[in-house]
py3Dmol code that shows the C-alpha trace and the ligand (Angstrom):
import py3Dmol

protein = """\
ATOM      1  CA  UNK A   1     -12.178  -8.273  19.637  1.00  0.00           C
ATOM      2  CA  UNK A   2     -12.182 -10.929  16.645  1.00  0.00           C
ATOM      3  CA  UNK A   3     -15.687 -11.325  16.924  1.00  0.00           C
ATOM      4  CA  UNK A   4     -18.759 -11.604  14.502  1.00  0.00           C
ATOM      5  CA  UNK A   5     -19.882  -8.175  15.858  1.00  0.00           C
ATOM      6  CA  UNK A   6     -16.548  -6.793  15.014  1.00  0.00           C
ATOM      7  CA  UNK A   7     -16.602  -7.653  11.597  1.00  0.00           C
ATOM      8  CA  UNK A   8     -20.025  -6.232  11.358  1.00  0.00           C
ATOM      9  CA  UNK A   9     -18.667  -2.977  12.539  1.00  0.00           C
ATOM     10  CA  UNK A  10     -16.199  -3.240  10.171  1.00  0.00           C
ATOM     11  CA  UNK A  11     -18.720  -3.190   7.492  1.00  0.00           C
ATOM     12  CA  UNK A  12     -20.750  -0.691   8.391  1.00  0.00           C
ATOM     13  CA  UNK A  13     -18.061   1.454   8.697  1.00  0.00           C
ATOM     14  CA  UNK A  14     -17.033   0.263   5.275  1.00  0.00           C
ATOM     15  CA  UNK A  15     -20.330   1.531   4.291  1.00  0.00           C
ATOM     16  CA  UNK A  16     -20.473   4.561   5.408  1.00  0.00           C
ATOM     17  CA  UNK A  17     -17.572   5.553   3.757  1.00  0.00           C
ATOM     18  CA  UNK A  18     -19.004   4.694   0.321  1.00  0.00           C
ATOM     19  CA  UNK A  19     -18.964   0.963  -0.462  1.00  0.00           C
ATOM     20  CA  UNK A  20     -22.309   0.103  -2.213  1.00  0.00           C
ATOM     21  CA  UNK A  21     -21.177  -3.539  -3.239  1.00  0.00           C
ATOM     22  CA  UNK A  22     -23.678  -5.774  -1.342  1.00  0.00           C
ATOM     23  CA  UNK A  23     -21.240  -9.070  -2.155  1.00  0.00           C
ATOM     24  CA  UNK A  24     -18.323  -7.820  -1.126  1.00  0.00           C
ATOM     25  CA  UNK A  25     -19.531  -6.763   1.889  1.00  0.00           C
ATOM     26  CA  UNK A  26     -20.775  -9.959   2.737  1.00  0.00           C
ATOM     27  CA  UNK A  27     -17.639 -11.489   2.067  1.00  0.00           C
ATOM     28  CA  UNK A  28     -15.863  -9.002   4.239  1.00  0.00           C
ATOM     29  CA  UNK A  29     -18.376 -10.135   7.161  1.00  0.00           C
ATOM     30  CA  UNK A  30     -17.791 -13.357   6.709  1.00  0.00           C
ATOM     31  CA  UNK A  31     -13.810 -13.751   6.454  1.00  0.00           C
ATOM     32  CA  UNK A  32     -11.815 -13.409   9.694  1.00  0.00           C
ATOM     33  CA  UNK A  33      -9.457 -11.063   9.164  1.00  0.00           C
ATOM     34  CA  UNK A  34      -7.492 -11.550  12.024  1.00  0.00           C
ATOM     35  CA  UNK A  35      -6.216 -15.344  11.190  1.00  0.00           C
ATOM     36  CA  UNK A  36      -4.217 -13.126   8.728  1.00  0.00           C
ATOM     37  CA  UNK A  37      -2.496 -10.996  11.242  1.00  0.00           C
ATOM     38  CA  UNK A  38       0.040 -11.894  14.061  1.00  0.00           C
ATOM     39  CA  UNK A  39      -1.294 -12.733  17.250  1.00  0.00           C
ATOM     40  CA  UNK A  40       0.545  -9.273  18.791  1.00  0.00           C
ATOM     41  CA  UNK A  41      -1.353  -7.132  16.193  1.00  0.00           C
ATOM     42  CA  UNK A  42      -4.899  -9.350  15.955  1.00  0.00           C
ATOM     43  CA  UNK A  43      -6.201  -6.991  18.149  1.00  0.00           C
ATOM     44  CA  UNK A  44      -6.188  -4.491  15.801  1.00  0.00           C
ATOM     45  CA  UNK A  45      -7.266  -6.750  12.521  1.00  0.00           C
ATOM     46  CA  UNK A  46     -10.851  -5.087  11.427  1.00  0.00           C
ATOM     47  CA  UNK A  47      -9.091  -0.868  12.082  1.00  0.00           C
ATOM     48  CA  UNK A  48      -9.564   0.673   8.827  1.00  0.00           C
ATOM     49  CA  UNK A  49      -5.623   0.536   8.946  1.00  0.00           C
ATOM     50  CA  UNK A  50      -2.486  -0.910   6.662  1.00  0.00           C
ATOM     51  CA  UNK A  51      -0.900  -3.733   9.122  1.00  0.00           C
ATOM     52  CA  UNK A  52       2.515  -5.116   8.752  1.00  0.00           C
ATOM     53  CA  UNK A  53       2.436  -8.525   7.577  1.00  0.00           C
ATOM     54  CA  UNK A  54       6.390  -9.677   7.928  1.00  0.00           C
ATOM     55  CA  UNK A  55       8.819  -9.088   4.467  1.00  0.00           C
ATOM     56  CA  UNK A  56       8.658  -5.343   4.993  1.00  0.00           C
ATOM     57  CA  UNK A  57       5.427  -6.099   3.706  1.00  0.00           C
ATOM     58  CA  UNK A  58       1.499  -5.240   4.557  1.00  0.00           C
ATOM     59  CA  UNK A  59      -1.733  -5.963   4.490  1.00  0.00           C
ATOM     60  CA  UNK A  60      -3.918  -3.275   2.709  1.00  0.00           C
ATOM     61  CA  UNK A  61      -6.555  -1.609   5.364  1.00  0.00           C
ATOM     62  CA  UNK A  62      -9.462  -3.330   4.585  1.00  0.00           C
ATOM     63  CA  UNK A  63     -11.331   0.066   2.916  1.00  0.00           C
ATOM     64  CA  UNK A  64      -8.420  -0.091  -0.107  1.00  0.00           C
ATOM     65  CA  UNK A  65      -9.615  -4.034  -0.113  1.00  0.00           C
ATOM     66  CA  UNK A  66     -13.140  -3.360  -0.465  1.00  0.00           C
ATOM     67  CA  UNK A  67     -13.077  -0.322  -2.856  1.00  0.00           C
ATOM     68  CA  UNK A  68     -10.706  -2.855  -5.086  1.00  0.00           C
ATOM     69  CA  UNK A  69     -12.743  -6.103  -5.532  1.00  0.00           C
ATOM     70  CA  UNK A  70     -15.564  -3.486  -5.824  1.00  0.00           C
ATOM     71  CA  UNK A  71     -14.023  -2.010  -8.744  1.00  0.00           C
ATOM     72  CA  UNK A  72     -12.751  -5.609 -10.422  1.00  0.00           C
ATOM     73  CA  UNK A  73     -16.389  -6.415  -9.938  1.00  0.00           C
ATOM     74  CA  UNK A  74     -18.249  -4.134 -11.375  1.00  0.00           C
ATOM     75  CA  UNK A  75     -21.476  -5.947 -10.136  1.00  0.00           C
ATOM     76  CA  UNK A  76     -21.098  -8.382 -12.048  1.00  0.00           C
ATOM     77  CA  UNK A  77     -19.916 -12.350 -10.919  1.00  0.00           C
ATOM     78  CA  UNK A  78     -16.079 -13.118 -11.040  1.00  0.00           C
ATOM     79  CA  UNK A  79     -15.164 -15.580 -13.209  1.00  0.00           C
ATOM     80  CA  UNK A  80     -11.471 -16.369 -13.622  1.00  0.00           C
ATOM     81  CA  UNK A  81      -9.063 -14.292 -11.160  1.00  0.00           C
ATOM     82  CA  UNK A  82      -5.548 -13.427 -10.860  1.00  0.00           C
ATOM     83  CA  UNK A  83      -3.975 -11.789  -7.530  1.00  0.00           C
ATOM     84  CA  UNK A  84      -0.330 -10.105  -8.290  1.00  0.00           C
ATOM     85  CA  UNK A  85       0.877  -9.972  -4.200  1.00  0.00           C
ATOM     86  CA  UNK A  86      -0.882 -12.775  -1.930  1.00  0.00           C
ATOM     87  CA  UNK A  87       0.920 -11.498   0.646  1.00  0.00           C
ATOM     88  CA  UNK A  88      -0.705 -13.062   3.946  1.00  0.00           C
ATOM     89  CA  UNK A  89      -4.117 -14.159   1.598  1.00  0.00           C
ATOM     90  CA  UNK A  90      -6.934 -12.259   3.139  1.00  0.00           C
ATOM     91  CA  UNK A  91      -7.628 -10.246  -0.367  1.00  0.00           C
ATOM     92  CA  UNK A  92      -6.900 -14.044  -1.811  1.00  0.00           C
ATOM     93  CA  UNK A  93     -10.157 -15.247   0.585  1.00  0.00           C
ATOM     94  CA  UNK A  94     -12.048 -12.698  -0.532  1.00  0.00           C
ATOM     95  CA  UNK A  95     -11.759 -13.318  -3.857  1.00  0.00           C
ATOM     96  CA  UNK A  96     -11.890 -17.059  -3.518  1.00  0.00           C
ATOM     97  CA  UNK A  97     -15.751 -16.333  -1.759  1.00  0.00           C
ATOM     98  CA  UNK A  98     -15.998 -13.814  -5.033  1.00  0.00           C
ATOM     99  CA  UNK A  99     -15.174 -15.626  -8.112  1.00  0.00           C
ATOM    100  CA  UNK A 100     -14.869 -18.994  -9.938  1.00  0.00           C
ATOM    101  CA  UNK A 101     -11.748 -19.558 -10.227  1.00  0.00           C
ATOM    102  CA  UNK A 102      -8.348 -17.420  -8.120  1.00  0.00           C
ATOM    103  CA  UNK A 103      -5.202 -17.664  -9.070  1.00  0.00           C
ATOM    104  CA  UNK A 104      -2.718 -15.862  -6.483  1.00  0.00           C
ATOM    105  CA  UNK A 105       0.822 -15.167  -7.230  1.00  0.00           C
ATOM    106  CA  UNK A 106       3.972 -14.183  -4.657  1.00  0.00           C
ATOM    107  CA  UNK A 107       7.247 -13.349  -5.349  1.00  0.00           C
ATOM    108  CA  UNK A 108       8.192 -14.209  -1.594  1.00  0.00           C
ATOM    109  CA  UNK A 109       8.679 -17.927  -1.009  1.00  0.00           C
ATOM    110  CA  UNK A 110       8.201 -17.257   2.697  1.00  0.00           C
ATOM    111  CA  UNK A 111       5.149 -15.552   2.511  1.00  0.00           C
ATOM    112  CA  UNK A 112       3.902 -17.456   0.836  1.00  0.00           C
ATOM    113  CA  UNK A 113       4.156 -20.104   3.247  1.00  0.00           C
ATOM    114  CA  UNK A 114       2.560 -18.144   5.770  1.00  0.00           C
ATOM    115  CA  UNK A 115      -0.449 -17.526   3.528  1.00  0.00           C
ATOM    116  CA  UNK A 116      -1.146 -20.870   2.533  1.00  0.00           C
ATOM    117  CA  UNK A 117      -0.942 -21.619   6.590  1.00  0.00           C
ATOM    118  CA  UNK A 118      -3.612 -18.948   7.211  1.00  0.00           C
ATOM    119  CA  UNK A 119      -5.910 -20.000   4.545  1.00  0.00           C
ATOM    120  CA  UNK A 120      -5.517 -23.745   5.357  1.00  0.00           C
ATOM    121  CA  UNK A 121      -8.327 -23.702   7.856  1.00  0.00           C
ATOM    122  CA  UNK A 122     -10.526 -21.912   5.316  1.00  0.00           C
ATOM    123  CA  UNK A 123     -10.456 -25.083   2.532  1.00  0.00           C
ATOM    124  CA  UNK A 124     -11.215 -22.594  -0.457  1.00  0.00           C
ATOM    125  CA  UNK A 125     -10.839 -25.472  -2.585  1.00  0.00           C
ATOM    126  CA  UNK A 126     -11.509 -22.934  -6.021  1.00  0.00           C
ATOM    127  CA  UNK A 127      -8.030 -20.914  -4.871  1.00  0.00           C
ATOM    128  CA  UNK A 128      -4.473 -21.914  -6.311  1.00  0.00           C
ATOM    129  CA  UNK A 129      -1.396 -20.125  -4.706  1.00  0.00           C
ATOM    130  CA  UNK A 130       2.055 -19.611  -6.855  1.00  0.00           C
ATOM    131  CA  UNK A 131       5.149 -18.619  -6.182  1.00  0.00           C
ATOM    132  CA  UNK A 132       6.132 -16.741  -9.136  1.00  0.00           C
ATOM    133  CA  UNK A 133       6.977 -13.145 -10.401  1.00  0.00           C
ATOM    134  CA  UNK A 134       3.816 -11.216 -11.200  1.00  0.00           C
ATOM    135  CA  UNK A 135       5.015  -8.409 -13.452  1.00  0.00           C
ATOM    136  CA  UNK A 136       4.860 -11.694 -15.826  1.00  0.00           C
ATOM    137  CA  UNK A 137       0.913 -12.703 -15.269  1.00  0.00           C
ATOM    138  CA  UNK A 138       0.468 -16.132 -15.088  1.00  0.00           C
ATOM    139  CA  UNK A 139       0.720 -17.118 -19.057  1.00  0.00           C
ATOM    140  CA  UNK A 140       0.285 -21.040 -17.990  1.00  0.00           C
ATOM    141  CA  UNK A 141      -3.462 -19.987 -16.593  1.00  0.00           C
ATOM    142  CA  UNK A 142      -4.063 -17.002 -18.773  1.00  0.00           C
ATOM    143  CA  UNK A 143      -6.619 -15.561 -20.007  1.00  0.00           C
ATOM    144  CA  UNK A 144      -7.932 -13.341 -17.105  1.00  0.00           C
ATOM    145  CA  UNK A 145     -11.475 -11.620 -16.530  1.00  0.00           C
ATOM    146  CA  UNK A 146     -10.315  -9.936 -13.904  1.00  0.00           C
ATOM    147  CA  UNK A 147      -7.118  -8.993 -12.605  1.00  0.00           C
ATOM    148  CA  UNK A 148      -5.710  -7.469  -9.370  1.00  0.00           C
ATOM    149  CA  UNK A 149      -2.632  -6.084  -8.542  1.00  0.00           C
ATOM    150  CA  UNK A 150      -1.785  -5.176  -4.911  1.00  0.00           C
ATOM    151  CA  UNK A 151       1.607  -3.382  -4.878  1.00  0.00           C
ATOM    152  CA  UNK A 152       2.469  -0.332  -6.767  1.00  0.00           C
ATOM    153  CA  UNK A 153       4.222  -0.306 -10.159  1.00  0.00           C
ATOM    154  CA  UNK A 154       5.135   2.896 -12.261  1.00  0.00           C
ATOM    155  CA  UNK A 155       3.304   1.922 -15.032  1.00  0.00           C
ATOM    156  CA  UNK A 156       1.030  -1.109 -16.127  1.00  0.00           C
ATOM    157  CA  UNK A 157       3.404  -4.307 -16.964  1.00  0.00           C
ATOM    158  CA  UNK A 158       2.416  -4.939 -20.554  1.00  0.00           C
ATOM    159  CA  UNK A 159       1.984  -9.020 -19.853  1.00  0.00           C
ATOM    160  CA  UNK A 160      -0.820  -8.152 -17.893  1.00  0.00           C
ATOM    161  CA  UNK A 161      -2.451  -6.411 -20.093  1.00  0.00           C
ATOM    162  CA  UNK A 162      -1.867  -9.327 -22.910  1.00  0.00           C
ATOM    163  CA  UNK A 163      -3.539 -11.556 -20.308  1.00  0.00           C
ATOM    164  CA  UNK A 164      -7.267  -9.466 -19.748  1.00  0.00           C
ATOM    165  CA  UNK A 165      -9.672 -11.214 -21.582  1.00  0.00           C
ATOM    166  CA  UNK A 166     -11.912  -9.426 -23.970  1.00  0.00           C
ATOM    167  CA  UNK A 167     -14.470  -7.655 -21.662  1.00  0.00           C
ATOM    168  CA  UNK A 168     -12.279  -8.478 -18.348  1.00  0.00           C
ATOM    169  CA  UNK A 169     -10.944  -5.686 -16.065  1.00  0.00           C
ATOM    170  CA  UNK A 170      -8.456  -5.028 -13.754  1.00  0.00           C
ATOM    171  CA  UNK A 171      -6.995  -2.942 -10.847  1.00  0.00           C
ATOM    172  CA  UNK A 172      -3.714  -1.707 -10.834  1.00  0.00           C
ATOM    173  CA  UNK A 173      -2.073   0.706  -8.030  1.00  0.00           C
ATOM    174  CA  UNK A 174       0.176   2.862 -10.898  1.00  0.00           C
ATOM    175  CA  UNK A 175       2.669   5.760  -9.584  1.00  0.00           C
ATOM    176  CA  UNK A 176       6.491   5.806  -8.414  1.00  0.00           C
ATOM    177  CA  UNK A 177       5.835   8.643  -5.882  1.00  0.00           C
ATOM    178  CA  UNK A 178       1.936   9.559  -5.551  1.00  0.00           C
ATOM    179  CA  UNK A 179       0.150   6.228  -6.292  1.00  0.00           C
ATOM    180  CA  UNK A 180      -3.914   6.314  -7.572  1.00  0.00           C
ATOM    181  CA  UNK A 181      -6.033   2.940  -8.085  1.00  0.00           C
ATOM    182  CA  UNK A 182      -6.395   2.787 -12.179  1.00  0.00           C
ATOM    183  CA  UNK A 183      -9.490  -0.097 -13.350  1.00  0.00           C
ATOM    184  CA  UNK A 184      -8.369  -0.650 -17.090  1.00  0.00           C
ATOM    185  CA  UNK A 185     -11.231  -2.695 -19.258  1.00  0.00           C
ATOM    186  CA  UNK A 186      -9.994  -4.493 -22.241  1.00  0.00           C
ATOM    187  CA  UNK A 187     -12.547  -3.615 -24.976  1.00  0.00           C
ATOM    188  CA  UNK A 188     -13.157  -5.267 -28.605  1.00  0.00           C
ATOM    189  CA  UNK A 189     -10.655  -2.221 -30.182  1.00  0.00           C
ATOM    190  CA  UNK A 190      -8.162  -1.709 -26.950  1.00  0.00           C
ATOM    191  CA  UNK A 191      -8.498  -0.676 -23.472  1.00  0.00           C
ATOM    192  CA  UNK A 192     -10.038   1.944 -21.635  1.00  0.00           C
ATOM    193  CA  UNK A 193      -8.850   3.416 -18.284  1.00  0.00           C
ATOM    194  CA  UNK A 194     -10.105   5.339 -15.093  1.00  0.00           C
ATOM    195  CA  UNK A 195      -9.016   6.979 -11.869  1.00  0.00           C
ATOM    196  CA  UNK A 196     -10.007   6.159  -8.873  1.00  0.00           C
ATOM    197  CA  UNK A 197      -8.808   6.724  -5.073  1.00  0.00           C
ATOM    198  CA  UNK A 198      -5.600   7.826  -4.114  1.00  0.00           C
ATOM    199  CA  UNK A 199      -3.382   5.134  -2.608  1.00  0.00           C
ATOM    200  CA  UNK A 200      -0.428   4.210  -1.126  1.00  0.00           C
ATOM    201  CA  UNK A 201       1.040   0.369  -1.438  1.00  0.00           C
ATOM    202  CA  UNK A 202       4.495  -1.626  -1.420  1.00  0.00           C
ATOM    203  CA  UNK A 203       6.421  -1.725  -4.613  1.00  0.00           C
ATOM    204  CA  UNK A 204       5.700  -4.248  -7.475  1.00  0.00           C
ATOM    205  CA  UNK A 205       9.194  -5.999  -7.231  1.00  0.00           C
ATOM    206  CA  UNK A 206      10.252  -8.147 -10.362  1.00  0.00           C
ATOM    207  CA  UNK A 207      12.205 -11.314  -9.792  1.00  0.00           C
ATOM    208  CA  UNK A 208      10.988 -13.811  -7.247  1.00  0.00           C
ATOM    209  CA  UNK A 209      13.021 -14.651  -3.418  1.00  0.00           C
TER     210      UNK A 209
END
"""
ligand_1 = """\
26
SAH
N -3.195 -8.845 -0.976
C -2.257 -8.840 0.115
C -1.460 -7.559 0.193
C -0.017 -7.869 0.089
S 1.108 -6.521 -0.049
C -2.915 -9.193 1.431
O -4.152 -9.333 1.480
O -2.190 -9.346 2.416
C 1.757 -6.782 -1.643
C 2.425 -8.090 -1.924
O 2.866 -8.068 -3.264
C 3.680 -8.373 -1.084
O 3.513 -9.585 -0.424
C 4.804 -8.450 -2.113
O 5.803 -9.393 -1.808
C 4.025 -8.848 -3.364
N 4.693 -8.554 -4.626
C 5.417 -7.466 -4.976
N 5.888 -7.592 -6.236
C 5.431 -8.797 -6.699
C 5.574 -9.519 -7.930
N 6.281 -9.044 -8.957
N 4.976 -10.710 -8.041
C 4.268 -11.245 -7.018
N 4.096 -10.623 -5.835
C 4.671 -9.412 -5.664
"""
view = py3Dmol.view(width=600, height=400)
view.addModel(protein, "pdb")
view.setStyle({"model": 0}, {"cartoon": {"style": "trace"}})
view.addModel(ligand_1, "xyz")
view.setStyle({"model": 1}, {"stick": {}})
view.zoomTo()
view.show()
């Protein structure tokens, strides 16, 4: 049930529904997902499926995941990472296995807790978790090359924008009601922005608890 093999099927699956990227699949092989869910629901860790995660918060189904770091990629290495919503720090993992550098920032003291338990046996040594509001950035560790945001705001905070290095992306989940993935590039002159998948994800809450 929590098996090698059922991370493999994960992947293919993941596959066959259109994700090319060769790295993060990997790194969705190699990260057990269900030290990230309760016991009751670890059953059901590698489902294609949103899990509840404690808060009134959840854990994105791991195709949103992959389709995500796929798009922050861009085939290209990771260098310096911010995460807006650890949450229970599977996406933080992946990232961690993904880039140089992750920085992951909660607004929920208690999850946070939780997250740094579930990643403890892990020792990503190259991932730093903060409790802080996200709709800021992170100034203190700013510039970004790549930035990801996992819960919903109606429009892109502007700080986060200010904190995209030249040539870095990010992934945003933008929409009040109806919610679509947006990848934003910062370019010499400005940004650029595209459209990706539908999606449906927790708000982006200012303020921290
Ligand atoms: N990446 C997570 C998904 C978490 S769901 C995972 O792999 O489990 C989204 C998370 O964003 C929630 O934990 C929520 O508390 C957090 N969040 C919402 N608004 C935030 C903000 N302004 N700053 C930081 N975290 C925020």
């Amino acid at each position: 049930m929590t098996s090698q093999r059922t991370r493999d099927r994960m992947v293919a699956r993941l596959r066959g529904k259109g994700i090319r990227d060769e790295a993060v699949l990997a790194a969705m092989a190699a990260i057990p997902r269900h030290i990230f869910i309760e016991e009751a629901l670890a059953s059901r860790a590698y489902e294609d499926t949103a899990l509840p995660i404690g808060f009134e918060q959840t854990i994105s189904q791991p195709f949103v995941v992959a389709r995500m770091v796929e798009a922050l990629r861009g085939e290209a290495r990771l260098g310096h990472v911010l995460e807006i919503g650890t949450g229970c720090g599977y996406q933080a993992a992946l990232l961690a296995r993904l880039a140089t550098e992750v920085y992951s920032v909660e607004r929920i003291a208690g999850l946070l807790e939780k997250a740094r338990g579930n990643l403890r046996s892990l020792r990503l040594s190259n991932l730093r978790l903060v409790h802080a509001d996200g709709t800021r950035g992170l100034p203190e560790a700013a510039p970004f090359d790549g930035i990801i945001v996992a819960a919903a705001a109606p429009g892109v905070p502007g700080a986060l924008l200010q904190q995209l290095a030249p040539g870095g992306r990010m992934i945003v989940p933008v929409g009040s009601g109806d919610q679509a993935l947006c990848l934003i590039e910062r370019t010499p002159s400005g940004f650029t922005e595209k459209w990706l998948d539908a999606v449906r994800f927790v708000p982006l809450r200012g303020g921290k608890q």
